[in-house]
C-alpha positions as CSV (number, residue, x, y, z in Angstrom):
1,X,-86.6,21.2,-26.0
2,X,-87.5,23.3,-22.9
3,X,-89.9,26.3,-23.5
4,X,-90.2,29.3,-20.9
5,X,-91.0,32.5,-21.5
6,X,-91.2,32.2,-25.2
7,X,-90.8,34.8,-27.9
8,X,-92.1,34.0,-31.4
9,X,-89.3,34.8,-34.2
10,X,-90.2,33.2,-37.4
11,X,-91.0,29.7,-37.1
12,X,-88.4,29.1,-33.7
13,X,-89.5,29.7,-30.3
14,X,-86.9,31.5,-28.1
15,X,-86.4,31.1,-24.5
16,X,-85.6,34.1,-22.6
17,X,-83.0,34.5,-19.8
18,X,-81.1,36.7,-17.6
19,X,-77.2,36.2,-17.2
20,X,-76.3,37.8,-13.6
21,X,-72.6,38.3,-13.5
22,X,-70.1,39.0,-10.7
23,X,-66.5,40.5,-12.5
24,X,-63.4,42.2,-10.6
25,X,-63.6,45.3,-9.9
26,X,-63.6,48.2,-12.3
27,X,-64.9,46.0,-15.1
28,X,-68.2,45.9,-15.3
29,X,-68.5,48.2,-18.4
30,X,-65.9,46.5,-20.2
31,X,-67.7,43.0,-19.6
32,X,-71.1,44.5,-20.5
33,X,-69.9,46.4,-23.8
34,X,-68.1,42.5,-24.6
35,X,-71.2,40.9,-23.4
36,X,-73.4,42.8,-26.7
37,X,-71.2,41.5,-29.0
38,X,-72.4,37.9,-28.0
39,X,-74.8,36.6,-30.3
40,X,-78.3,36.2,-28.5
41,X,-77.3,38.5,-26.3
42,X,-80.1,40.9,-26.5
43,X,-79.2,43.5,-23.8
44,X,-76.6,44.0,-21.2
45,X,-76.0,46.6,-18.5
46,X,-73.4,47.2,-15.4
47,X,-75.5,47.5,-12.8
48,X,-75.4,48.0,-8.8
49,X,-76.5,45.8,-6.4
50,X,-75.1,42.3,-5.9
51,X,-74.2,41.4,-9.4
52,X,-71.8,43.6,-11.7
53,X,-73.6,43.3,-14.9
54,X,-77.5,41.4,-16.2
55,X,-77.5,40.3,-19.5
56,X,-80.6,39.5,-21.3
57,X,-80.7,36.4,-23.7
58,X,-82.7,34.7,-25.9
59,X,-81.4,30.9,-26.9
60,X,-83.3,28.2,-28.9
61,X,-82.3,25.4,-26.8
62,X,-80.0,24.5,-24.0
63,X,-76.6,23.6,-26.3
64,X,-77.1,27.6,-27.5
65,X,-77.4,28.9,-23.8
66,X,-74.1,26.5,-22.7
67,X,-72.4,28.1,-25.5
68,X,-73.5,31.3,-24.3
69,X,-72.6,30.7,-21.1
70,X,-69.2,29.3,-22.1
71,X,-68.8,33.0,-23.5
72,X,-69.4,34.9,-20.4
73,X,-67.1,32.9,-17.8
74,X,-64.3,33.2,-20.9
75,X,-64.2,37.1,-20.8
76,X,-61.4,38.2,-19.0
77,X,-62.7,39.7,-15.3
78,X,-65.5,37.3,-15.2
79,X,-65.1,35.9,-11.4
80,X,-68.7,34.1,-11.9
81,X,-72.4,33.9,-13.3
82,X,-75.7,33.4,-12.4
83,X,-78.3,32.3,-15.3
84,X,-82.2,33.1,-14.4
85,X,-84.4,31.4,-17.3
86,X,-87.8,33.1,-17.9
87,X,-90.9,31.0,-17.1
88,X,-94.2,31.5,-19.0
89,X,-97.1,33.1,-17.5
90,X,-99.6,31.6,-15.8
91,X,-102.2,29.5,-18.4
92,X,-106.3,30.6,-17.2
């Protein structure tokens, strides 16, 4: 199991990521609004800049964040993603 930025839930460690998303035009908030019905999706905002929308996840392993993914480039107006995984902080 890879383990990044992890949150503790219980007894399962998370890993955290950001889903960068590039849609046609005019549907950003429709994509985001979709995206929060997601589960694990945690946040999710159209934005400005170079992607469309950043989603913020949180997946147990890397079959939940394919699934996720799967999700994302299904909606309707999704041209492409982008999928930034959290590392930890530095150990001292």
């Amino acid at each position: 199991m890879l383990y990044v930025s992890s949150v503790e839930l219980g007894l399962v460690s998370f890993v955290e990521a950001y889903v960068l998303v590039n849609c046609e035009a005019g549907k950003s908030w429709k994509i985001a609004e979709t995206a929060l019905k997601i589960e694990n999706v945690k946040m999710a905002h159209a934005v400005t800049g170079q992607y469309d929308v950043v989603a913020f996840i949180e997946f147990a392993n890397m079959d939940v964040l394919t699934g996720i993914l799967g999700k994302f480039q299904a909606m309707e107006g999704v041209n492409r993603t982008h999928t930034a995984v959290a590392i930890p902080p530095r150990l001292k």
